[in-house]
C-alpha positions in Angstrom: 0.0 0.0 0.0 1.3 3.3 -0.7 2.5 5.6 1.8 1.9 9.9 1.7 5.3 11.3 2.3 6.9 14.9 2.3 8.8 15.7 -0.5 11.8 18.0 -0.3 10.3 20.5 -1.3 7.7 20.5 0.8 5.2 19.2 -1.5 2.9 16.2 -0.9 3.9 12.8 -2.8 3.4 9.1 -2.9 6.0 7.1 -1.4 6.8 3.9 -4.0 9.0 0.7 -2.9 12.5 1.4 -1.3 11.4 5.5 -1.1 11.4 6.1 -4.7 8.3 8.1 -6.0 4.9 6.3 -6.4 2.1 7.7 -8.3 -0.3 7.1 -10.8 0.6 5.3 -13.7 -1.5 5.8 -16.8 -1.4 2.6 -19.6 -3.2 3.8 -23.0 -4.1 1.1 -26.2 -4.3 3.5 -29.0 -6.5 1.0 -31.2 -7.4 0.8 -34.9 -10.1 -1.5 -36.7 -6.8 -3.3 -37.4 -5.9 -4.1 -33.8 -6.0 -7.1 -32.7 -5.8 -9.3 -28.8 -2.8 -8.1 -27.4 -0.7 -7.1 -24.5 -1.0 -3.4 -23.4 1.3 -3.5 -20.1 3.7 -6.3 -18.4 3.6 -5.7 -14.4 7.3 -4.8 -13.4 6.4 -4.9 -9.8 2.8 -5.3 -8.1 0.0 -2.7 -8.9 -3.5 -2.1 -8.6 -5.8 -1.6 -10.9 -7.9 2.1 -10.3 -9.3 3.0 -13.5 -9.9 1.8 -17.2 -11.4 4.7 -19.5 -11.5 4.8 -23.1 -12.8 6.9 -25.8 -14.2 6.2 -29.5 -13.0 8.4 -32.2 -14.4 7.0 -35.2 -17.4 4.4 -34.2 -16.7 1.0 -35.5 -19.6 -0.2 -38.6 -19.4 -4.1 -38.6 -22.1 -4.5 -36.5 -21.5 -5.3 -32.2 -17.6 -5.0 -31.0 -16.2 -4.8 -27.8 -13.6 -5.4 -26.0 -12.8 -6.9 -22.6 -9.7 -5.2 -20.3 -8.2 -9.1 -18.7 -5.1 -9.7 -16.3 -3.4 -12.5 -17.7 -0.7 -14.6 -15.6 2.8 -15.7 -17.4 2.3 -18.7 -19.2 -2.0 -18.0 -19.7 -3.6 -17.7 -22.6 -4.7 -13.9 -23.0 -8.7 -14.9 -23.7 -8.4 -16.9 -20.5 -7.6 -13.7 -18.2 -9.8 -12.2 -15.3 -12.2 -9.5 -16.6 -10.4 -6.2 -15.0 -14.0 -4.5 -14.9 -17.9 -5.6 -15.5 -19.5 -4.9 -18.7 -17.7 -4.1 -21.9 -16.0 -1.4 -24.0 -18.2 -0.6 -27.0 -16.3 0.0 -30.2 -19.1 0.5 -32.1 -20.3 3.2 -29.1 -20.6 7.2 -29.5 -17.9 9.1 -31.4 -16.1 11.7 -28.6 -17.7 9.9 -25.9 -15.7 8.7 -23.0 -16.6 5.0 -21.4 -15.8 4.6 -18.3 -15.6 1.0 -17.2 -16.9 -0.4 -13.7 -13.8 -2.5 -11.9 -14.5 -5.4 -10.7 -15.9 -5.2 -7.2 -13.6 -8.4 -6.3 -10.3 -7.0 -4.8 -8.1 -9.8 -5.8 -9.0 -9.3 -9.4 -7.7 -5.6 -9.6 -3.9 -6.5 -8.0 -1.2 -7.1 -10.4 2.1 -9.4 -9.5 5.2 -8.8 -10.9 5.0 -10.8 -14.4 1.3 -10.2 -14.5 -0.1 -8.5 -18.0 -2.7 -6.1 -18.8 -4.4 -7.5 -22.0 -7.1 -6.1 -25.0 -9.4 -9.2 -25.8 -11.9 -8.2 -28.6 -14.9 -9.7 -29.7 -16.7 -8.7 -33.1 -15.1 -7.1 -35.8 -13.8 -3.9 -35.6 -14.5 -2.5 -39.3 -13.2 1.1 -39.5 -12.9 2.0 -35.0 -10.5 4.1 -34.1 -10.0 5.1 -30.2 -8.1 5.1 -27.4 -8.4 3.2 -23.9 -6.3 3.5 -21.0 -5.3 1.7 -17.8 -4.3 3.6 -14.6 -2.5 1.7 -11.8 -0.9 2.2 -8.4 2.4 0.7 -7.5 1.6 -1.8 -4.5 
């Protein structure tokens, strides 16, 4: 858990592991209709999960397409990930509207272990979406 601690300054911070600085850390997936499962983030250290938000530029036209935000253990196949939040991110949703997910209300799921991976998993086709969602984390 991160600690509040006096910078020298005299500022407020977030204390990371072994004093360095802790903070917010924002992962973004800048996708296309081209995009396809992947890997957005590899867990260097443990985090938790506070946030996923994305925004549609261009609306995807193939009919239904979303896409599911998973943590995925080393040596797990990226489909077979925990769901980060509830619900879905619509490709095929409003054009300059922001989605903000709902994180899953189990704890466990939204704490990353070092090796852990932060993963895209889309269903549907994503004919002509353009966008942008991002991942913010805490260091643990």
């Amino acid at each position: 858990m991160p600690m509040i601690r006096q910078n020298a300054d005299s500022s407020l911070g977030i204390e990371g592991t072994a004093n360095g600085e802790g903070g917010f850390i924002p992962v973004t997936l800048l996708y296309l209709a081209t995009t396809v499962d992947c890997t957005l983030f590899t867990a260097d250290r443990p985090y938790v999960v506070k946030a996923i938000r994305g925004r549609v530029d261009v609306a995807g036209t193939g009919g239904a397409c979303t896409a599911t935000i998973r943590k995925v253990p080393s040596g797990t196949a990226l489909t077979s990930g925990t769901a980060l939040h509830t619900g879905s991110f619509n490709l095929v949703g409003t054009a300059a509207t922001q989605q903000a997910l709902t994180l899953s209300t189990t704890a466990s799921d939204l704490l990353l272990a070092a090796g852990d991976s932060i993963c895209y998993d889309l269903t549907g086709t994503a004919t002509s979406a353009v966008g942008a969602i991002s991942v913010t984390l805490n260091p643990a």
